[in-house]
C-alpha positions as CSV (number, residue, x, y, z in Angstrom):
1,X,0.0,0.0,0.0
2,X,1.1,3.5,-1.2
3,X,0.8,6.1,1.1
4,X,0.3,10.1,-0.5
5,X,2.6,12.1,1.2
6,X,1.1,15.7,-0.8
7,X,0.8,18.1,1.5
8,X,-2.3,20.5,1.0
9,X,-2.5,23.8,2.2
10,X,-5.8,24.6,4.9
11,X,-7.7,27.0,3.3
12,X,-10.1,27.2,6.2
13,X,-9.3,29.4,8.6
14,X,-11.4,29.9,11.6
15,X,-9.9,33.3,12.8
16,X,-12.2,35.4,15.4
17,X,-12.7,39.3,15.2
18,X,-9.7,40.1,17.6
19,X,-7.6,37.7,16.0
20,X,-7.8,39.2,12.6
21,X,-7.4,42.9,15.5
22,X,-3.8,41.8,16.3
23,X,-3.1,40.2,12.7
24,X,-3.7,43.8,11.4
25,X,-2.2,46.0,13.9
26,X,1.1,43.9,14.1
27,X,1.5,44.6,10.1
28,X,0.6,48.2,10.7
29,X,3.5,48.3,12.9
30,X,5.6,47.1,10.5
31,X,4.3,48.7,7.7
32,X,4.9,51.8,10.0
33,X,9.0,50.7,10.3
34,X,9.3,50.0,7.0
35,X,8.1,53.4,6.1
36,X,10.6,54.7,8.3
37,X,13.4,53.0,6.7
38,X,11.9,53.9,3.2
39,X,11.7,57.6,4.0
40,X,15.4,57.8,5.3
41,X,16.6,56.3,2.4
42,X,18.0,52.5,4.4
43,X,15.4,50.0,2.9
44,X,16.5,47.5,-0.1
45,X,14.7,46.7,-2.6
46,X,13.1,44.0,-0.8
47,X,12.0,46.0,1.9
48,X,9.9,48.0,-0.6
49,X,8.3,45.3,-2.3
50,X,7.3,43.9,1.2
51,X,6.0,47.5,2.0
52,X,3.8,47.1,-1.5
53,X,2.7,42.9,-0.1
54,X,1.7,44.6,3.4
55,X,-0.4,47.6,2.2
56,X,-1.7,44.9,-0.1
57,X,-2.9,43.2,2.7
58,X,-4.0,45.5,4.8
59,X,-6.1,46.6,2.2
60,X,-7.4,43.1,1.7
61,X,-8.5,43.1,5.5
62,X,-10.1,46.6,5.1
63,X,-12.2,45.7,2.3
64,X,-13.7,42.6,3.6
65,X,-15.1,44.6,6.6
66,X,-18.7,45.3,7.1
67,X,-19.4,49.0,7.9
68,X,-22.5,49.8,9.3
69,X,-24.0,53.6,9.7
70,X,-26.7,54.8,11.5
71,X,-30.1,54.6,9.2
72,X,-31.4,58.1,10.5
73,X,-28.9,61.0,9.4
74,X,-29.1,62.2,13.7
75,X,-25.5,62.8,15.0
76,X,-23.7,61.5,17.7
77,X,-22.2,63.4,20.3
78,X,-20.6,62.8,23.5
């Protein structure tokens, strides 16, 4: 008997609401260093594109959000 030793990626990911919380603020805090290296002129090449993959990402995160607004126009104040 032949065993299949092909390893498939999980493409199920049960991730809660503060999980994907930390997930994005840890890549905004790199994001945020990487910048810094970018704008004093000591990131590579690689550093940029990994700037790019982050703000990808980031993006990808933002845009599966659900935003809700209030259904009457009345403001909120505190």
């Amino acid at each position: 008997m032949e065993i299949d030793m092909t390893v498939k990626p999980n493409i199920n990911f049960e991730l809660s609401i503060r999980d994907i919380e930390i997930i994005e603020s840890a890549l905004r805090a790199k994001a945020g260093r990487r910048g810094l290296a970018l704008a004093q002129g000591a990131a590579s090449t690689e550093s940029h594109a990994e700037m790019i993959e982050i703000q990808k990402l980031l993006g990808h995160i933002h845009n599966q959000k659900n935003w809700y607004t209030s259904k009457t126009k009345a403001a909120f104040g505190g």
